[in-house]
N, C-alpha and C positions, 0 to 999 in steps of 0.2 A: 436171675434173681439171686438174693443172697441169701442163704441158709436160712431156712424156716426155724422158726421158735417152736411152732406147735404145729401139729398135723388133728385136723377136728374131721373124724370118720363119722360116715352114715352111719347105721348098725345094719338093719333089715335086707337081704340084695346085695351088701357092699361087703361084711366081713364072711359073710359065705354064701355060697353061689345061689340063686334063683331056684336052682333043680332039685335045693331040700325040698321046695314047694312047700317051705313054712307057715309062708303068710294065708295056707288055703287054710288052715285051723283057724288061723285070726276072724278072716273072712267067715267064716263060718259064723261064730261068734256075734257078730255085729251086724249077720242078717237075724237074728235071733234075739238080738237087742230091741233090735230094731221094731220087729215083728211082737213077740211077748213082753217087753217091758214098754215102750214106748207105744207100742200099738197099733203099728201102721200096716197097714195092709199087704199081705206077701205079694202083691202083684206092682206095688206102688216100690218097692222099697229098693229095687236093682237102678231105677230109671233114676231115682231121689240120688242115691250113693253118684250115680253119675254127674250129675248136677253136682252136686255138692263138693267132689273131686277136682270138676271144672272150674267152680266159683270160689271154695276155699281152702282146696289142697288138701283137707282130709272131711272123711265124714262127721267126726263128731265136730267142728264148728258149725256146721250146716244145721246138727242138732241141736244145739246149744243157741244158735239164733231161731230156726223157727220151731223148736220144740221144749227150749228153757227144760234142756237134759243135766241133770247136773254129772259135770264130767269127770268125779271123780268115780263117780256108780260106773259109767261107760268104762273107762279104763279097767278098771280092778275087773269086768266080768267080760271085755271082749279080749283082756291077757292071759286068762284064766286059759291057759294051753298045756301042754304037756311037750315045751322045746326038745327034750330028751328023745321024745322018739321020731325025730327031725334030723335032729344034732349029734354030732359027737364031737371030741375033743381034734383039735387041729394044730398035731407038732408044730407042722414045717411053718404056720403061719406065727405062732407062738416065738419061734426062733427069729421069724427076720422080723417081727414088733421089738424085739429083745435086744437087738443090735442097733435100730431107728437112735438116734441124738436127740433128735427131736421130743417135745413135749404132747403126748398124744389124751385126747378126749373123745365122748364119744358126743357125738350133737343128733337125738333122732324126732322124728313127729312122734313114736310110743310110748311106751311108762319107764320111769327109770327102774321099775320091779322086773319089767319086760327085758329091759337090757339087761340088768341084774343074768339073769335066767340063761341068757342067750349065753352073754358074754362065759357065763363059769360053766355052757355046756361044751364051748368051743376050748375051755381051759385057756382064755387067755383075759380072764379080768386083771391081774396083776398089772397086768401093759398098760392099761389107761388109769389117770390119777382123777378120772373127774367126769359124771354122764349129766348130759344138760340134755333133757327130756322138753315133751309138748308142754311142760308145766313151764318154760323159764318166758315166756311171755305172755302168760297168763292165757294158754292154750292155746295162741295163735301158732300155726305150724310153718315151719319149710313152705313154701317160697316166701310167705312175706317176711320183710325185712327187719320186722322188731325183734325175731329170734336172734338172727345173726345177730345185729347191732347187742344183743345184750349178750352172748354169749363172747362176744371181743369184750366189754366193758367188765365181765363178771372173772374174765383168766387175765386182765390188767395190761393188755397188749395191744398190737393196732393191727388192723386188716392184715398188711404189706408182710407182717412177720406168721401169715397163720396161710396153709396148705388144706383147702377140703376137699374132701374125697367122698362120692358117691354116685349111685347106680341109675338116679333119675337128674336127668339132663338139667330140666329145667328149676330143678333145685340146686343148681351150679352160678345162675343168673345170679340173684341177689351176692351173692358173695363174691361174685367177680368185679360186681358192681362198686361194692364196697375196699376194693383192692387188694382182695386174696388170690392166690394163685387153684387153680381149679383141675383135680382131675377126675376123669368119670370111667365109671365102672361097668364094662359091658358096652352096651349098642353098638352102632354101627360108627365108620370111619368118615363119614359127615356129620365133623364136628359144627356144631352152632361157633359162634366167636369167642361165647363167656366159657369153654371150656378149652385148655390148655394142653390136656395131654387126654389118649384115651389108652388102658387097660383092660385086657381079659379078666383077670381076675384079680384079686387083691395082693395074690402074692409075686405079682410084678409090680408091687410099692416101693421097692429097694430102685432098680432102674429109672423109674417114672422119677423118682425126685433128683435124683443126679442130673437127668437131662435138665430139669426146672434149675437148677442151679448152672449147667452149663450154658 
């Protein structure tokens, strides 16, 4: 392919590794939601999240359809983390975003407060000019394809010039669909088709895009 315009990262899983075990605070959070603000029963509410993962990729749509959650209350109180004691500042990845040509963003299902957080405890928000959060298609998340489709129309580009990268597979589909080149973060070396390259970790993103160009 020919040299990417933009590279559009996941945040959560993608720009550091699974084994902070971040998202078990999130989680936390959003059975708590779930349970004290919303109401539902702590025995109903693991099995509902499943479902809800299955049929629309994150919890809060599931909410917001048959609970009429309003999702900005959901956000501001299932982010409500303390990334710091997670996270720490990450040189070596800092240095190779720092040297990338490319135009880098971050695309996630979270709050752009959340990414806010992450991004300044890994000390590399400087690197990306631009976070398109669960809010850029009016909370439809990762996989369906209104977010992508708006996130190419909102940075003025087309698929073919934009590289994504992250850690859940199937959130790789739509965007391959659409003519981006794909590479995924973590799993295993049976790759599905919509993903192009696979990586250990984020800071084999320097190799990974040479090969897509070669």
């Amino acid at each position: 392919m020919a040299a990417p315009e933009f590279i559009l990262f996941d945040l959560d899983n993608t720009l550091y590794a699974p084994e902070h075990d971040l998202f078990s605070l999130i989680d936390c959070r959003i059975n708590r939601f779930m349970e004290e603000v919303v109401g539902i029963a702590a025995g109903d509410v693991d099995p509902l999240r499943r479902y809800y993962w299955q049929e629309y990729g994150v919890t809060l749509q599931g909410l917001i359809r048959h609970f009429e959650v309003d999702p900005e209350a959901y956000l501001h109180y299932v982010h409500d983390v303390d990334v710091t004691t997670r996270l720490g500042a990450d040189p070596a990845l800092a240095a190779i975003l720092a040297v990338l040509p490319q135009r880098k963003v971050v695309f996630t299902n979270g709050s752009s407060a959340h990414a806010e957080r992450v991004l300044a405890a890994l000390g590399i928000r400087q690197e990306f000019e631009e976070i398109f959060d669960i809010r850029v298609a009016n909370y439809l998340p990762k996989p369906f394809s209104a977010p992508y489709e708006e996130v190419v129309a909102r940075l003025g580009t087309a698929p073919a010039s934009c590289v994504m990268i992250e850690d859940v597979a199937k959130n790789l589909a739509p965007a391959k669909a659409l003519g981006m080149a794909t590479i995924l973060v973590g799993g295993s070396d049976d790759l599905p088709s919509f993903v192009d390259l696979r990586i250990e970790t984020i800071h084999h993103i320097t190799a990974a895009l040479q090969r897509l160009q070669e």
